[in-house]
N, C-alpha and C positions, 0 to 999 in steps of 0.2 A: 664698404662700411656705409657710404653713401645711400647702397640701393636698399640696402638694410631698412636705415631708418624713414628711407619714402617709403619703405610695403608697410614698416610699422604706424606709419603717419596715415598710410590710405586703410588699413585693417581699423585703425584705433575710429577712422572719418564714416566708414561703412557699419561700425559695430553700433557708433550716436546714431545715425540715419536709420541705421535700422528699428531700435531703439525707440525713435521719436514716429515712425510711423508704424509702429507695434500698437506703440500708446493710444494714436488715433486709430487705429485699426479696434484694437478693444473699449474705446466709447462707441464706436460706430456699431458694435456688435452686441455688446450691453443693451443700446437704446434699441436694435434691431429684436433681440431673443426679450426685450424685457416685452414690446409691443405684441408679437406673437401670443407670449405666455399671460398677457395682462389680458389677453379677446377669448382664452384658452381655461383662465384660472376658474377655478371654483368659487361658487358663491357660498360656500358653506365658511362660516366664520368660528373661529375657535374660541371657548372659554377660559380665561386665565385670571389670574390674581395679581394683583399692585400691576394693575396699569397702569398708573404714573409711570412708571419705569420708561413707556415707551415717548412719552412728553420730552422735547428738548428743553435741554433749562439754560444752554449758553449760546452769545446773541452770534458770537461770528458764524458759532456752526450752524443756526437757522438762516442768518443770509446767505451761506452760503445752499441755502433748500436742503440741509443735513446731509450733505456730500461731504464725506470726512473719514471712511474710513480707508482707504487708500492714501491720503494725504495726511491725515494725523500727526502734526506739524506742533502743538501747542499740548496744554496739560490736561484739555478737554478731551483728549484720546484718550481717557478714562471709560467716557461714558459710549463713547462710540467704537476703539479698536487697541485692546489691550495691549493687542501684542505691537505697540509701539513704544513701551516701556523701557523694552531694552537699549534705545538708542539716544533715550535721557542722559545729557552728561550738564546740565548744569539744574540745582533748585530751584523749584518753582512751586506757585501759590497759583489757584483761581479761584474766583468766588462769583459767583452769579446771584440773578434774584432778577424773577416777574411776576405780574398778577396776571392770571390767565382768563377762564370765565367766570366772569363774576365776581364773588369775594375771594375764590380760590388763590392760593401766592404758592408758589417754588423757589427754593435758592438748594444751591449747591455750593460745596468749599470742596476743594480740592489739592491733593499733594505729591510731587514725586522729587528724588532727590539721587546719587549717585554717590554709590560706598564700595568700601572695597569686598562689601560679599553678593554686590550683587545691585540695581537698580530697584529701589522699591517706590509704590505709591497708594497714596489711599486717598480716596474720596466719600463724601459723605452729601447724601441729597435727603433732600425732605420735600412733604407733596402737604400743604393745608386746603383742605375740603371747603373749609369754612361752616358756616352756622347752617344746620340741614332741621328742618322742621321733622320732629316726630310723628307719625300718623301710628292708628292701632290697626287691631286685624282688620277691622272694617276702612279703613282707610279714611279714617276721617283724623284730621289734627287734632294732638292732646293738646299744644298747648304747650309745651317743653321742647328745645331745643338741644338737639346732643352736635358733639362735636365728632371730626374724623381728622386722624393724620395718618401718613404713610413715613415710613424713613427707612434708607438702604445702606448701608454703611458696605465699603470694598475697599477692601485689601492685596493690592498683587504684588507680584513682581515678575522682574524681566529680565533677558540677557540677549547679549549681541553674537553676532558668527559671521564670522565671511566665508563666502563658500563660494568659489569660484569665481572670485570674485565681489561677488554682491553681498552690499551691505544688508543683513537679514536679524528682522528683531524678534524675537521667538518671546509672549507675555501671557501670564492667569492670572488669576484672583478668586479670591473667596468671596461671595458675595452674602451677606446679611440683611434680609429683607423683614419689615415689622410693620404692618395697621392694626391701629385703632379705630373703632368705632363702637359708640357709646361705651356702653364699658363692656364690650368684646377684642379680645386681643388676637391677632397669630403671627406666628414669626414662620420663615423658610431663608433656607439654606439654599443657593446659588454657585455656579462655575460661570466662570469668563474664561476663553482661549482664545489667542489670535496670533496672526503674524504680520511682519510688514517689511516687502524689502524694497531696496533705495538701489535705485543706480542712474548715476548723475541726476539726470533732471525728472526723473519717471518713477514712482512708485507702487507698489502694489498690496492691496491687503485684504486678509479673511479674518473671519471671528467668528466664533459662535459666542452669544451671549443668552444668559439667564438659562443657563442648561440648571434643571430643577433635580437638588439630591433630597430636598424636602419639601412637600408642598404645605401653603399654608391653608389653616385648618380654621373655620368659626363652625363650635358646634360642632354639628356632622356632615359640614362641606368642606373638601377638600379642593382646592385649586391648587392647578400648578405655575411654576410662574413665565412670565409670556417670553418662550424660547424662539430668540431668532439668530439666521443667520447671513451675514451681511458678506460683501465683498466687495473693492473698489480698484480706480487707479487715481493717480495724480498725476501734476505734469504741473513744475515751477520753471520760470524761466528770464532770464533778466535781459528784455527788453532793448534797454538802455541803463547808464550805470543809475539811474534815477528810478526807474521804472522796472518792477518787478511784477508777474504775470502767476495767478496760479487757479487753476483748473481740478476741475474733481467732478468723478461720475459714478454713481455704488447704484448694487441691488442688495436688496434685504428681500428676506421671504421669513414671514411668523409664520407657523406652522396651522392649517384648516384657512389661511387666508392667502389672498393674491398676492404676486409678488410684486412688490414696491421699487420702483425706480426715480434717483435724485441727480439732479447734477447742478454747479455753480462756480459763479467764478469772481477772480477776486482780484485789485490789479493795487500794489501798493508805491507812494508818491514818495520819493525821498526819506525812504525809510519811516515815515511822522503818519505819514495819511494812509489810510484804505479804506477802498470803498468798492462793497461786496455785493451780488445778486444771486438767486439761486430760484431752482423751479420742482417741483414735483411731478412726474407723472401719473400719479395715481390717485392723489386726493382732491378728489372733484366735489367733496361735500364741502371739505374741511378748510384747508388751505392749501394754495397750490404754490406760492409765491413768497419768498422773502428779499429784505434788501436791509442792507444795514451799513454801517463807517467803523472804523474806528483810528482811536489815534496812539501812535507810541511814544512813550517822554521817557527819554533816557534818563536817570538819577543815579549821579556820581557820588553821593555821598555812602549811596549803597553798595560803593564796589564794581561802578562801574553797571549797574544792573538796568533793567527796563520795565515801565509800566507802561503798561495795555489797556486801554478802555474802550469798549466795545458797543455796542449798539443794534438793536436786529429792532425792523416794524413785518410784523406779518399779521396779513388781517383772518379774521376766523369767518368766513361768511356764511356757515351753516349759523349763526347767533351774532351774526349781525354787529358783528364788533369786532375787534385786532388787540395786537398784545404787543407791547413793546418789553424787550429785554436789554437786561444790562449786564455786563461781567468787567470783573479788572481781572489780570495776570500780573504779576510780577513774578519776574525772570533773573535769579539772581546772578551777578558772572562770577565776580572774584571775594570769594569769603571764606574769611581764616578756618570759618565752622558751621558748617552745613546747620542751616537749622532745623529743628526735630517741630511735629505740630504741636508737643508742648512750647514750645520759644517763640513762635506766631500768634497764636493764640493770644487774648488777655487771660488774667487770673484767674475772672468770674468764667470765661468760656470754657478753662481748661479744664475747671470743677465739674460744668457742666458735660465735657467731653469725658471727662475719668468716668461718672456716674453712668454716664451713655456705655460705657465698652463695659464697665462692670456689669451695669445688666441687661448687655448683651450677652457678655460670657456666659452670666449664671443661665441667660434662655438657652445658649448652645447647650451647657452641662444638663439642664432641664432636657432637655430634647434625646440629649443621649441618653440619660437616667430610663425616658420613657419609651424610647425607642428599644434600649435592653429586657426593660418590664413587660413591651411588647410582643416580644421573641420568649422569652420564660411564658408567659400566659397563652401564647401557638403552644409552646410544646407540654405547657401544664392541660389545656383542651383536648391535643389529639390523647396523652394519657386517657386523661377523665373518657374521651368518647372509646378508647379501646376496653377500657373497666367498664363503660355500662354494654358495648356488645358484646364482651363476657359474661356479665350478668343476665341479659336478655336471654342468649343460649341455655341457660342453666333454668331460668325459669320456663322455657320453652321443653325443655328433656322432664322437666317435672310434670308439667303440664300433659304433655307423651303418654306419661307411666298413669295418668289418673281413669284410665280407659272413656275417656270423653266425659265425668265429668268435670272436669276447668280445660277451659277453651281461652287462649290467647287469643287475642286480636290481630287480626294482620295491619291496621292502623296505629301500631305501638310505634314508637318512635325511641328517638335517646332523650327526650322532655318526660315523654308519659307512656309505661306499661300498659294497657286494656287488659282484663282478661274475666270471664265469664265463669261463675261457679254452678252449678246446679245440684242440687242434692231432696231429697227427698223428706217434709214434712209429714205429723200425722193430720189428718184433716182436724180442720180448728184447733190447730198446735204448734207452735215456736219451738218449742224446746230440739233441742240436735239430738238426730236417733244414733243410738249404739253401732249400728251400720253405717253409719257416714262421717263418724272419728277418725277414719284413714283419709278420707279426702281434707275434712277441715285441717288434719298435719299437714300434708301436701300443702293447703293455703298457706297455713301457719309458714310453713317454708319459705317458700314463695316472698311472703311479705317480708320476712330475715334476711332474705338477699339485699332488701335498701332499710337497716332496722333503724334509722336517723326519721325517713322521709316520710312526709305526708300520703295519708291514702284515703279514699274516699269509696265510700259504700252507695249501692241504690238498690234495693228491693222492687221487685216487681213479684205478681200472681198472675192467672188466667184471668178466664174473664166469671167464674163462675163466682155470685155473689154480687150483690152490690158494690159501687164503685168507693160507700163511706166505711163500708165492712173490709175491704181488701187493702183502704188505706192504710186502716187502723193494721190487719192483717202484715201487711209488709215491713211496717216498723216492728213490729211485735218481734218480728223473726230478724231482720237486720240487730237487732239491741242483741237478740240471742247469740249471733255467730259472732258480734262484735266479744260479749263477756264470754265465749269459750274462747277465741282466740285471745284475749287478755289471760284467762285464766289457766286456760293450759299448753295456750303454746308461747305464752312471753310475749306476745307483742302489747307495746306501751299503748295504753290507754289512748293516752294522749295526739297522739298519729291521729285518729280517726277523727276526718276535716268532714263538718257536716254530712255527716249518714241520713240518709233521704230516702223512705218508701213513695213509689209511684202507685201501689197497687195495679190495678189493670190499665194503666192512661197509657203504656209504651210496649206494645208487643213486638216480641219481633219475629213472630209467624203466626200463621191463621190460629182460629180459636172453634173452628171446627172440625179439627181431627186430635184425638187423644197426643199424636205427635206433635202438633203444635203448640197446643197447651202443653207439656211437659217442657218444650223449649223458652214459651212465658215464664214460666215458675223457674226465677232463678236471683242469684244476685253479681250485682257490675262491680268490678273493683279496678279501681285507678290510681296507680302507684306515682306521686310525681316525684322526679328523678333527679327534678332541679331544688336548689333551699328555699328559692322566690318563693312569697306565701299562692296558692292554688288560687285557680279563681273559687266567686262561690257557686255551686251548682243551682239548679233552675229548682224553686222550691214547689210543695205539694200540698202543704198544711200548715196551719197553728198552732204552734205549741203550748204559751201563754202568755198572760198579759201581766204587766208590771208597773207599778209607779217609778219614773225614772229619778225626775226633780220633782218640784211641789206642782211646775205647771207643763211638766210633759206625760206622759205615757207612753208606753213601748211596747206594742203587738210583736210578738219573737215567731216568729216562723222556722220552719225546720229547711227554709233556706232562701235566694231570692225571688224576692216576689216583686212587680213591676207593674201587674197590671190591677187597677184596682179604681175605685170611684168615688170620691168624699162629697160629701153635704152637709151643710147645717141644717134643723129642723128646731123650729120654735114649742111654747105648748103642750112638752116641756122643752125644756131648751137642750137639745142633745147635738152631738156629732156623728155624723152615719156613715161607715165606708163598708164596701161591699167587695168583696173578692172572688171574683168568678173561677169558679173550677178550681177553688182552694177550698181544705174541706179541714175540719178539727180533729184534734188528736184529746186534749183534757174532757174529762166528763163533768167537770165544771161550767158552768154557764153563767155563773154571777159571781165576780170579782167585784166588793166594795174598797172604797176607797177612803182613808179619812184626812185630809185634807181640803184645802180650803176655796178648790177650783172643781173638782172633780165630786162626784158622789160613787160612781159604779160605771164600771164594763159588763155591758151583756153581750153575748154570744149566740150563735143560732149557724147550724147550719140546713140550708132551702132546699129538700132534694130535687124537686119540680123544676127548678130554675138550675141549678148547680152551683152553688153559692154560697158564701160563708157571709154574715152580715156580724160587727162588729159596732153595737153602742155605745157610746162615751157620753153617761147625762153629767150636766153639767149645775152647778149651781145658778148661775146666772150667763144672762148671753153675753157670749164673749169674743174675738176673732181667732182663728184658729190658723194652723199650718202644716201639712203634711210631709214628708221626707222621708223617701226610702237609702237606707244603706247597710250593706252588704244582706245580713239574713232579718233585720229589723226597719220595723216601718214607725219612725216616732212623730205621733201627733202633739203640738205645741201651742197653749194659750196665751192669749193677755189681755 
């Protein structure tokens, strides 16, 4: 029995030794693969959303250089290793708060507590931005200040296992992530997983945090949020019965950047004092260095419980400044009844906490609402694009049967049909011949296949004739095919979105062989497939002139017109615009006017030059304004 318990004595003496030079074994190996991999990494830097996330906001775990997720010892194991939740067995509060650069401030509050379904905790942090000077697109200050905040709200829980021994904490959380800026909002949805196991004086932990189920959204940027994954050890150990010892060394790697390595350590004085250092390897802009104290004061009227005050100085020397932080803990031990964060709270906070989770909830329900809308309108699109590649086919087998003449476009898409009609006039004649009733049904078809949508007409001729004779020409015949195909094959008036004769200005083959001219002589039709209104097509002519208000006028063209040339002219006192390679459709030339700005528009079109010139006399000199929009160009006095 003797030798019994000496093999158990020297097995139980080799399994700690082992144990404790594991531990230093894996700092020495951490700091050896983090150097490697830090000479190794990538300089490519990734994009993410609510950065603050990655900000410490409590003071021991920056002294200790945010070495913490292997040790995860306190209620700060929220923000750095989840899965140490599970091995929570008494209630606890943290609350943090610093100013970082500038006017920027963070705090954090914090909670976990132990029940019988289970360890749960939740914390809640906030990031203010402070006052940001608005600039415009040019970058220059308006002159208003808008505001920004961030706030993340997490909820886990945790449970315990022994498994072979070892104490092992298995923890998640949902995480709730929300900025503001001016008045742009977006929220994102988060996962936290980690674990963390204990044996005797050595501990070990992993996590992934800010794994992203929803990115957030301003506008039409989508960021996801900044996922990393951490791993650590620790190593506590009591010294002396006064003197308590505790050690920590993590890598972290955010995903498109280098891997991060921390370590620090912490030695506490009869339970009351501590006093912590910690170091970074890898932030050589930012800060590399923390140190901080803190003290603990038992309070028995609490049940025996303990508060924490903490303290961290770490300087920023990229900005030439430091940042002091502060946290309390209170650790409750013996209480008749776990308090809930409404019972911590004051009354006004708790209002302010209820209103917080309510409209957080409703953003979660919002998110799902659109996230379902989002899945219904995929599968309402690929519908709709299967129904217009049916339709296409069908007007393409029509197209087939018309023995060339309507020509589809091979530039048709699922926005917009092309297709090409030609049929044959009598010379200096519009009217539709008895022989090309079968092809205009065909069209008439054609256009029934979308009998909702917009469609657009262009006439074109050869080149024989003058270019103000073929104008006129082309609408002459477009107005025709449009009132047959109203009148005998049903389609609605109304469909036809600016119909435009080019006459000769757009061939699309030579004009010196009988064949090419027969391929000019035709008209364009453009089915659009979508209900957005068309754009307006590129115009040719003017239609007529109108009084709009008492001190505007309205030249109506038969579509956009963009280029064009205004003047005043004294002597008599007129306004003069000139429209190059735009040509007249009215046989009118003098529109009066009788009102109390205007007298008449004269009209003229310049064959020599190629140009339509447009008069507006005026009664008295006046200053003027021109303005084109969509098929109208309106000139304005005062």
């Amino acid at each position: 029995m003797t030798k019994k318990i000496r093999k158990f004595k020297i097995k139980k003496l080799f399994v700690s030794s082992f144990l404790l030079l594991n531990s230093i074994f894996t700092l020495l190996c951490i700091f050896g693969f983090v150097t490697t991999s830090y000479s190794q990494a990538s300089n490519g830097i990734g994009k993410y959303g609510a950065s603050f996330l990655q900000i410490a906001n409590s003071a021991r775990q920056v002294g200790l250089g945010e070495a913490f997720t292997g040790l995860a010892d306190d209620i700060n194991f929220l923000q750095y290793n989840i899965g140490a939740l599970g091995l929570v067995e008494k209630a606890t509060i943290g609350l943090s708060y610093h100013s970082w650069i500038k006017d920027t401030q963070q705090g954090a509050v914090g909670f976990a507590a132990a029940t019988d379904y289970g360890k749960f905790g939740f914390s809640l942090v906030y990031f203010n931005e402070g006052e940001i000077t608005e600039f415009d697109e040019n970058f220059q200050e308006t002159g208003s200040i808008i505001g920004s905040n961030d706030i993340a709200m997490t909820l886990g829980v945790g449970y315990p296992k022994n498994i072979f021994g070892l104490n092992i904490s298995f923890g998640g959380a949902f995480k709730i992530v929300r900025q503001n800026l001016a008045d742009q909002s977006a929220t994102a949805l988060g996962l936290d997983l980690g674990f963390l196991i204990k044996y005797k004086h050595i501990s070990y932990g992993a996590t992934i945090q800010n794994f992203t189920i929803t990115k957030l959204k301003f506008i039409e940027k989508e960021d996801p949020l900044p996922e990393t994954y951490r791993g650590g050890v620790g190593f506590n150990y009591k010294v002396r019965d006064n003197i308590k010892i505790n050690l920590a060394a993590d890598v972290a790697w955010l995903m498109d950047q280098k891997l991060k390595s921390y370590c620090g350590a912490e030695v506490v004085f009869n339970k009351i004092i501590a006093v912590r250092g910690g170091y970074k390897f890898h932030d050589f802009d930012a800060n590399r260095w923390g140190a901080g104290t803190g003290v603990i004061i038992p309070v028995e009227a609490l049940g025996n419980s303990y508060v924490k005050v903490d303290y961290a100085y770490s300087p920023l020397a990229a900005f030439e400044g430091s940042t002091h932080r502060f946290s309390l803990i209170i650790e409750f031990d013996t209480m008749e009844k776990k308090p809930t964060a409404a019972d911590i709270l004051s009354e006004e906070e708790r209002k302010k906490f209820d209103a917080l989770a309510e409209q957080l909830r409703l953003e979660v329900e919002a998110a799902e609402k659109a996230r379902l809308a989002a899945q219904e309108a995929e599968k309402r699109t690929k519908e709709l694009e299967a129904e217009m590649a049916r339709r296409l086919a069908r007007i393409k087998a029509i197209a087939d049967s018309s023995q060339g003449k309507i020509v589809v476009h091979p530039t048709s898409t699922m926005d917009s049909i092309r297709f090409t009609m030609r049929i044959n006039f009598d010379f200096d004649r519009a009217n539709i011949r008895a022989d090309e009733f079968e092809t205009m049904q065909r069209v008439g078809e054609i256009l029934n296949t979308y009998p909702e949508n917009k469609v657009q007409l262009a006439g074109h001729t050869c080149f024989i004739g003058t270019e103000e004779y073929n104008i006129r020409l082309s609408h002459r015949r477009v107005d025709s095919v449009m009132t047959f195909l109203t009148a005998k094959e049903s389609v609605k008036l109304d469909r036809f979105f600016y119909p435009v004769g080019y006459g000769k200005q757009k061939p699309v083959a030579s004009n010196d062989t009988p064949e090419g001219r027969s391929m000019n002589r035709r008209v364009d039709f453009t089915i659009f497939t979508k209900t957005d209104t068309p754009p307006v097509p590129e115009g040719s002519a003017i239609k007529s002139i109108e009084i709009a208000e008492n001190n505007t006028v309205k030249i109506i063209c038969n579509g956009k017109v963009a280029n064009y040339k205004d003047r005043f002219l004294s002597n008599p006192d007129r306004i003069v615009i000139d429209f190059p390679n735009i040509f007249l459709l009215p046989e009118q030339k003098t529109f009066k006017f009788s009102n109390d700005l205007f007298l008449r528009a004269r009209l003229g079109y310049h064959k020599e030059e190629k140009y339509t010139r447009v008069v507006l006399d005026l009664k008295a000199p006046l200053q003027y304004q021109v303005a084109a929009k969509d098929n109208i160009i309106y000139v304005s006095v005062k």
